[in-house]
FIZAGU-584649 format. One line per 3 residues: number of its first residue (from 1); their letters; for each residue x, y, z of N, C-alpha, C. Coordinates in nm, 4 decimals, padded with zeros to 6 digits. Example, Ala and Ser with C-alpha at 12.3 -4.5 7.8 and 13.67 -1.06 7.14 Angstrom:
<pts>
1> as> 01.3190/-00.5690/00.7800/01.2300/-00.4500/00.7800/01.3200/-00.3300/00.7800  01.2850/-00.2250/00.7080/01.3670/-00.1060/00.7140/01.2900/00.0030/00.7870
</pts>
This chain:
<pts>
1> xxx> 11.7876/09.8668/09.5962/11.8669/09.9652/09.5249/11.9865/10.0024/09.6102  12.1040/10.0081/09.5422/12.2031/10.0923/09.5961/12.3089/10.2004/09.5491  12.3195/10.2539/09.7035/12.4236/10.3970/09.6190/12.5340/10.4113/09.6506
4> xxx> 12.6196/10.5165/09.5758/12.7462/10.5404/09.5789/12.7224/10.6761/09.6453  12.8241/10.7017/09.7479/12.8333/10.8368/09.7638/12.9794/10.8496/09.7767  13.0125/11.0045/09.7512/13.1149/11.0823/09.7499/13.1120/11.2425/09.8042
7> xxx> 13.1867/11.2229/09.8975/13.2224/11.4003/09.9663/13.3376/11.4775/09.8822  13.2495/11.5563/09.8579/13.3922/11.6491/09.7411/13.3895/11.7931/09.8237  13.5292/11.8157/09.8364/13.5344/11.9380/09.8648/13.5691/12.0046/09.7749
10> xxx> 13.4760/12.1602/09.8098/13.5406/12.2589/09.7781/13.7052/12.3129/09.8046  13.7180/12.4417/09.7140/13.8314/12.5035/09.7561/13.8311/12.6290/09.8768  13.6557/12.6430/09.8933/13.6474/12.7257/09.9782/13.6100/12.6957/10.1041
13> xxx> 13.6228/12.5631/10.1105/13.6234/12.4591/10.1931/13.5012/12.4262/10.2069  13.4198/12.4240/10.1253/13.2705/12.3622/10.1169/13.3010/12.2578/10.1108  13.1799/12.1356/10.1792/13.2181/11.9922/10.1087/13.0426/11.9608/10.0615
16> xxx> 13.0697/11.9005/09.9616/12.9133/11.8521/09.8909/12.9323/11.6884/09.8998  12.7945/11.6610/09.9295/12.8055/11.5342/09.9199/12.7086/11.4762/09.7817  12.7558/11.4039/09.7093/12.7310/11.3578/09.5885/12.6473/11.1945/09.6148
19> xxx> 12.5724/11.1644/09.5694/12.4830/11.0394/09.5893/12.4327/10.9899/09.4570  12.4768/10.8836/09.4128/12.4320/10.8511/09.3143/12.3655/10.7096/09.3177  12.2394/10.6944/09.3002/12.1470/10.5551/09.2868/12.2353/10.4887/09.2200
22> xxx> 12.2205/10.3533/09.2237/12.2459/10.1891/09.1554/12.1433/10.1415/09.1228  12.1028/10.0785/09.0313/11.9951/09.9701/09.0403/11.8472/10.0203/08.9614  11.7526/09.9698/08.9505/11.6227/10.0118/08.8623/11.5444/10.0461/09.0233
25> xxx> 11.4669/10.1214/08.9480/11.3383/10.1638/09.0546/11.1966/10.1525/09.0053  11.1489/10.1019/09.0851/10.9897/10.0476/09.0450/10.9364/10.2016/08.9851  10.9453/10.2908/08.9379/10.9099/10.3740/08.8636/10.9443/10.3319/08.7482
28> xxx> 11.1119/10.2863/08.7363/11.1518/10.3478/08.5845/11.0926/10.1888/08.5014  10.9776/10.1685/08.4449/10.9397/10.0839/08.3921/11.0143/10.0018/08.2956  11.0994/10.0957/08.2377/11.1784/10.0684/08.1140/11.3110/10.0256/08.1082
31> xxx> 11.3253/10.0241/08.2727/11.5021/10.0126/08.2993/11.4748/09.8628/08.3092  11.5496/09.7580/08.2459/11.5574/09.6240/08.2757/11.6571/09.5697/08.2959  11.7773/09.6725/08.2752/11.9275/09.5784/08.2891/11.9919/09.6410/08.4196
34> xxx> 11.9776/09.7137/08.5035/12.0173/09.7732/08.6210/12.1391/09.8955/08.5726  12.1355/09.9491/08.4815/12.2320/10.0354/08.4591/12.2110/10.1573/08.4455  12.0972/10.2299/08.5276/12.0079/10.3192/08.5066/11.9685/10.4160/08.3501
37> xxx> 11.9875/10.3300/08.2489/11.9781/10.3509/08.0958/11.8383/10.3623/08.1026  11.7571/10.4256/08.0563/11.6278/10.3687/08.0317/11.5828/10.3204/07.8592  11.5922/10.1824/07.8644/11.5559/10.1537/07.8012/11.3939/10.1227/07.7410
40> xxx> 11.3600/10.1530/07.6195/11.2299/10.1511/07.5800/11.1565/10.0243/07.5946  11.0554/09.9614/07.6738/11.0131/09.8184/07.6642/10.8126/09.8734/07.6766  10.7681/09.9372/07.6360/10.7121/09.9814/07.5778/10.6360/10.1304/07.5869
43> xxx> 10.5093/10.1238/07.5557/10.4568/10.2240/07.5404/10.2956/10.2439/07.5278  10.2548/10.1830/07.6435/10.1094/10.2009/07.7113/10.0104/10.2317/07.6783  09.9918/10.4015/07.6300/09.9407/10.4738/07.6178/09.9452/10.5111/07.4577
46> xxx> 10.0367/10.4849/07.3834/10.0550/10.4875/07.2675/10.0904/10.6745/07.1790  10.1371/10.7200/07.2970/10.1943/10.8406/07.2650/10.3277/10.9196/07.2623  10.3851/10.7967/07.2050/10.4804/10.7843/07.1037/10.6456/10.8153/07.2163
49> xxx> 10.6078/10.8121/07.3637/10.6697/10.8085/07.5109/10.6904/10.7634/07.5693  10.8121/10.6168/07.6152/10.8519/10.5631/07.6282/10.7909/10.5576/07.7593  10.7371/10.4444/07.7981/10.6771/10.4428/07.9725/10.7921/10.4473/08.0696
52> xxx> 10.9343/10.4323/08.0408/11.0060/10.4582/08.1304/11.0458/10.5825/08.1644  10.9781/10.6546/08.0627/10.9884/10.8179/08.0902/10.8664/10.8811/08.1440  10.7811/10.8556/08.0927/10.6519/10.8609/08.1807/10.6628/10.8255/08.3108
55> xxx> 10.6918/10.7106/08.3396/10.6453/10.6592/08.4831/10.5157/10.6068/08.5755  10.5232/10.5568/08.6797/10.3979/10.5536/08.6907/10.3742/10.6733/08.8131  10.3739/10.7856/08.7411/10.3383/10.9004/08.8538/10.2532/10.9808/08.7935
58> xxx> 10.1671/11.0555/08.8374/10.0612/11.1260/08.7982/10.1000/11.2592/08.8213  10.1347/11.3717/08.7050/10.1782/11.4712/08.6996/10.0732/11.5855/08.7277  09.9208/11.5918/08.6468/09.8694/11.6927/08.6604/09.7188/11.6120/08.7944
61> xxx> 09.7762/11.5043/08.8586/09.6934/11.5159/08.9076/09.5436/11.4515/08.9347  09.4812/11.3939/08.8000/09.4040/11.3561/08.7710/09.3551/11.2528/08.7618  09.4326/11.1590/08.8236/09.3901/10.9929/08.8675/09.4733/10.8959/08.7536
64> xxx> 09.5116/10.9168/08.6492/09.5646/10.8902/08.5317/09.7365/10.8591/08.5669  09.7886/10.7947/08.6023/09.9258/10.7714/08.5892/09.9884/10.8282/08.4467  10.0897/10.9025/08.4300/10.1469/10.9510/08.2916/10.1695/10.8707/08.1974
67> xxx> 10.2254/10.7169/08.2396/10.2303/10.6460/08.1263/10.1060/10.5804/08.0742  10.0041/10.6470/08.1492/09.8266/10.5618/08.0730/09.7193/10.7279/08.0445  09.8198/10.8650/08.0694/09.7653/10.9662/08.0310/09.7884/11.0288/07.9023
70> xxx> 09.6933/11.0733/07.8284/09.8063/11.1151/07.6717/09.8166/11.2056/07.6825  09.7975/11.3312/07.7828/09.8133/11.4509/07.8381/09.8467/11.4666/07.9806  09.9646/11.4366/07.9886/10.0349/11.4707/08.1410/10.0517/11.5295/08.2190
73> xxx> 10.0350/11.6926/08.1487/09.9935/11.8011/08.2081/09.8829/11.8352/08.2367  09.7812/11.8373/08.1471/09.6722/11.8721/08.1166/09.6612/12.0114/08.0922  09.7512/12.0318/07.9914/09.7696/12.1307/07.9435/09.6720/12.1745/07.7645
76> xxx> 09.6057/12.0364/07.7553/09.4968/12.0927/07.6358/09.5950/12.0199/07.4920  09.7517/12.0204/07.5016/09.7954/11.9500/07.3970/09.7972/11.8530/07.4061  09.7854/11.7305/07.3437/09.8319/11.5886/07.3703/10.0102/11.5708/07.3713
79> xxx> 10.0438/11.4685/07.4696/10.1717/11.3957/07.5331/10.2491/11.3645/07.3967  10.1868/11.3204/07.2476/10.2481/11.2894/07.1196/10.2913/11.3959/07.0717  10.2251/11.5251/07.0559/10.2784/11.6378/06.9865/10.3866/11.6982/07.1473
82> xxx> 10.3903/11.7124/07.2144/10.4956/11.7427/07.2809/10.6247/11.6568/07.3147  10.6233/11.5789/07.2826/10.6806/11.4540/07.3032/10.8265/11.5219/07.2115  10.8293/11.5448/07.1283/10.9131/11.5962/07.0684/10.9539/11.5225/06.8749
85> xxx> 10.9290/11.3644/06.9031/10.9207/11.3172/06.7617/10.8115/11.1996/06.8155  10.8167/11.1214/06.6929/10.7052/10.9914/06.6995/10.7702/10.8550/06.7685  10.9482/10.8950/06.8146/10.9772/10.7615/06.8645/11.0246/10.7200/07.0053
88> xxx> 10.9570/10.6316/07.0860/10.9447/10.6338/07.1746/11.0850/10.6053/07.2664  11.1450/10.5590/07.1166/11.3492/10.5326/07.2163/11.3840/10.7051/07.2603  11.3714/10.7885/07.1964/11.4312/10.9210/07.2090/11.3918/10.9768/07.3042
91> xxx> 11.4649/11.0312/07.3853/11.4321/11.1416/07.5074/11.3518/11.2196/07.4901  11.1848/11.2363/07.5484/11.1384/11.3593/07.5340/11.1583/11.5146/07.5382  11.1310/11.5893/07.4611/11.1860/11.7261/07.4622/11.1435/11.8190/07.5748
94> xxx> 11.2590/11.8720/07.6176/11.2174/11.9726/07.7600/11.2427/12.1394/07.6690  11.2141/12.1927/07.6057/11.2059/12.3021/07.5221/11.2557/12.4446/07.6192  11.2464/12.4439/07.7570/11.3022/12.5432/07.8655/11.4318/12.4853/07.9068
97> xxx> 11.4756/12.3820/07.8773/11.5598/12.3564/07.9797/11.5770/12.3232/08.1115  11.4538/12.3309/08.1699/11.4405/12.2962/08.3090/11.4015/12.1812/08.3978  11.4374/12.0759/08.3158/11.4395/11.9665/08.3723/11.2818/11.9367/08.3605
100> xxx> 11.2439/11.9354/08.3050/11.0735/11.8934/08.2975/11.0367/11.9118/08.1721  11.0226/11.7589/08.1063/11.0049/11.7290/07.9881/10.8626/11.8142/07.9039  10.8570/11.8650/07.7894/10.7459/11.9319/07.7276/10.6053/11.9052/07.8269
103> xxx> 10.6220/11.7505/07.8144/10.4762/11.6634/07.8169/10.4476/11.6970/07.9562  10.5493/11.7122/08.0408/10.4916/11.7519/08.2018/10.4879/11.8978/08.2349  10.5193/11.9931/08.1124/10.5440/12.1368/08.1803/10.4309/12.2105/08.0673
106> xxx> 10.3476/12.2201/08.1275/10.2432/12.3174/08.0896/10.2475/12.4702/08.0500  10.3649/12.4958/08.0692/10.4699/12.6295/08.0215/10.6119/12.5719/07.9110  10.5749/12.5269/07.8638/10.7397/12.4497/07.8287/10.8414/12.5433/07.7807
109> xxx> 10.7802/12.6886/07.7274/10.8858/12.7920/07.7166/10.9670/12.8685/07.7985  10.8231/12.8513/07.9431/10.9004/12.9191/08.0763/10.8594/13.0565/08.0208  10.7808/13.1305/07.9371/10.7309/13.2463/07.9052/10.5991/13.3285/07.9927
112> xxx> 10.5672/13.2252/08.1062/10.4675/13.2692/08.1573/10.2963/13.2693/08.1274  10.2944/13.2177/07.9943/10.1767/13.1765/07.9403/10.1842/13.0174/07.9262  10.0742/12.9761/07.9436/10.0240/12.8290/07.9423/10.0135/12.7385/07.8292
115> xxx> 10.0312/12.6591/07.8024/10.1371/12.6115/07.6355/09.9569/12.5936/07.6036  09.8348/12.5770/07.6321/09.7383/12.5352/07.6325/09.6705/12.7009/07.5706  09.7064/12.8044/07.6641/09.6663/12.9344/07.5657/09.7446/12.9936/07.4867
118> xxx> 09.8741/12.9283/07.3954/09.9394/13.0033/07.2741/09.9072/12.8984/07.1965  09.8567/12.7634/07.2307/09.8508/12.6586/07.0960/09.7186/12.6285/07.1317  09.5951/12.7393/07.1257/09.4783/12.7464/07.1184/09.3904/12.5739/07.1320
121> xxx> 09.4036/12.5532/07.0245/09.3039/12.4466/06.9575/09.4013/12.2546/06.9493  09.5196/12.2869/07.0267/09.6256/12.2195/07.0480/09.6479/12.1325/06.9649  09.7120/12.1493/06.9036/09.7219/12.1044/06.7264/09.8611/12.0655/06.7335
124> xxx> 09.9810/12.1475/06.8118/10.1152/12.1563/06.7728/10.1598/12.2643/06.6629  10.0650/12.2991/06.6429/10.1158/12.4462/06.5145/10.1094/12.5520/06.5272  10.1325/12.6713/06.4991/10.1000/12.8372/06.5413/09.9985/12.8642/06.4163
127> xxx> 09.9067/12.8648/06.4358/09.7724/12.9382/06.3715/09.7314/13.0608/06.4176  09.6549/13.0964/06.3393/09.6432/13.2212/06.3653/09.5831/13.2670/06.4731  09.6222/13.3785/06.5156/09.5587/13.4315/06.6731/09.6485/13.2984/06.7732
130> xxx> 09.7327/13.2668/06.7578/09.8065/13.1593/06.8246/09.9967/13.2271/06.8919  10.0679/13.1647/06.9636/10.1487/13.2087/06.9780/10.2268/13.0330/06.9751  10.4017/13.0573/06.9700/10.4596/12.9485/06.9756/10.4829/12.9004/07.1323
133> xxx> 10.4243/12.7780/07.1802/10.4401/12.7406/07.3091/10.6110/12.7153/07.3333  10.6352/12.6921/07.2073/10.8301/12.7069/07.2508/10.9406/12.7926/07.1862  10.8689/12.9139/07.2202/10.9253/13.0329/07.1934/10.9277/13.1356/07.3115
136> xxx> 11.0031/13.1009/07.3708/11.0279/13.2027/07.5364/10.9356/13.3710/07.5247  10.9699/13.4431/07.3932/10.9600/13.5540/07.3642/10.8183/13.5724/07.3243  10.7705/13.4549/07.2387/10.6638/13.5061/07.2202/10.6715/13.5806/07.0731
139> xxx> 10.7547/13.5433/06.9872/10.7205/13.6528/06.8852/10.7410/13.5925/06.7177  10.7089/13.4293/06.7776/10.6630/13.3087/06.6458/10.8326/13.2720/06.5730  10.9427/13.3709/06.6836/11.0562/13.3104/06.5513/11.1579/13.2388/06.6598
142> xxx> 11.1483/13.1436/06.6340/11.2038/13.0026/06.7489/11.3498/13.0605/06.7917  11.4020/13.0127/06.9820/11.4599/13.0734/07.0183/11.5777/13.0033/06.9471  11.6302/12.9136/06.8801/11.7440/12.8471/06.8126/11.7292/12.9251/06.6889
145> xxx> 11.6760/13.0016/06.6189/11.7009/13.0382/06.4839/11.7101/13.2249/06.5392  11.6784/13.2437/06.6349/11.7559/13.3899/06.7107/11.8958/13.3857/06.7359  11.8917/13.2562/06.8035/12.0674/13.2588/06.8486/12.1134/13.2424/06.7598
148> xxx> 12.0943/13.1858/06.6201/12.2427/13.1938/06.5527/12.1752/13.2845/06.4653  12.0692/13.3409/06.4354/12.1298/13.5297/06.3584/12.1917/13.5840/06.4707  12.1893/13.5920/06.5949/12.2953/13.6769/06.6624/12.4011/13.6210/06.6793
151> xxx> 12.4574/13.4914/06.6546/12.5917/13.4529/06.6377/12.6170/13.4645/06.4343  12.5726/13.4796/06.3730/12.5990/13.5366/06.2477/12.6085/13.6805/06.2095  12.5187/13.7667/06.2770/12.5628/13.9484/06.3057/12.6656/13.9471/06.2558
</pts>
């Protein structure tokens, strides 16, 4: 593998140095043309998650590499319903924003509760006595249909 680097300065005379990989890495399963794209070449485990997004790293732990776990977290939902849709070309959904796809963040709202105790019976649905695992607030009405009634106010 190889990299590019670049020193950028600041104006406050900081300088950052910038590093950017070249090349595939024996993780990214899915990268085959060296252009760090990840392309889909399959899907292992059959939960609907492209093994180049998975990887072969073991997230919660459990002896299971992610792309042969259907629960990555082990968070009680399965890797398909967090995944975000059924197709394995599409980027999995990170629902916080924080750089850690649904399927690896066992909080995916970042609300402080465990996506495993608001989606009880881990279904992917809010049932009753249930809360929305991707609803920051907690109060069943998704944080994208808040922001725009408060950009419609």
């Amino acid at each position: 593998m190889s990299a590019w680097y670049w020193l950028l300065r600041g104006s406050a005379g900081c300088a950052v140095v910038l590093v950017v990989a070249c090349g595939p890495s024996k993780d990214d399963k899915g990268n085959t043309n060296n252009n760090n794209v990840i392309e889909c070449t399959g899907d292992e485990d059959g939960d609907s998650i492209c093994d180049g997004h998975e990887r072969n790293v073991d997230s919660d732990s459990d002896g299971v590499a992610d792309y042969l776990d259907l629960d990555a977290d082990n968070d009680g939902i399965p890797d398909e319903i967090e995944a975000g849709d059924a197709d394995p070309n599409t980027t999995p959904v990170d629902s916080d924003g924080d750089g850690h796809p649904d399927f690896r963040d066992s909080d995916s709202d970042n609300d402080g509760l465990a996506d495993g105790d608001e989606d009880i019976n881990g279904n992917g649905q809010v049932d009753s006595g249930e809360t929305d695992p991707h609803d920051p607030d907690s109060d069943d009405v998704g944080a994208t249909v808040e922001v725009l009634a408060c950009v419609l106010d």
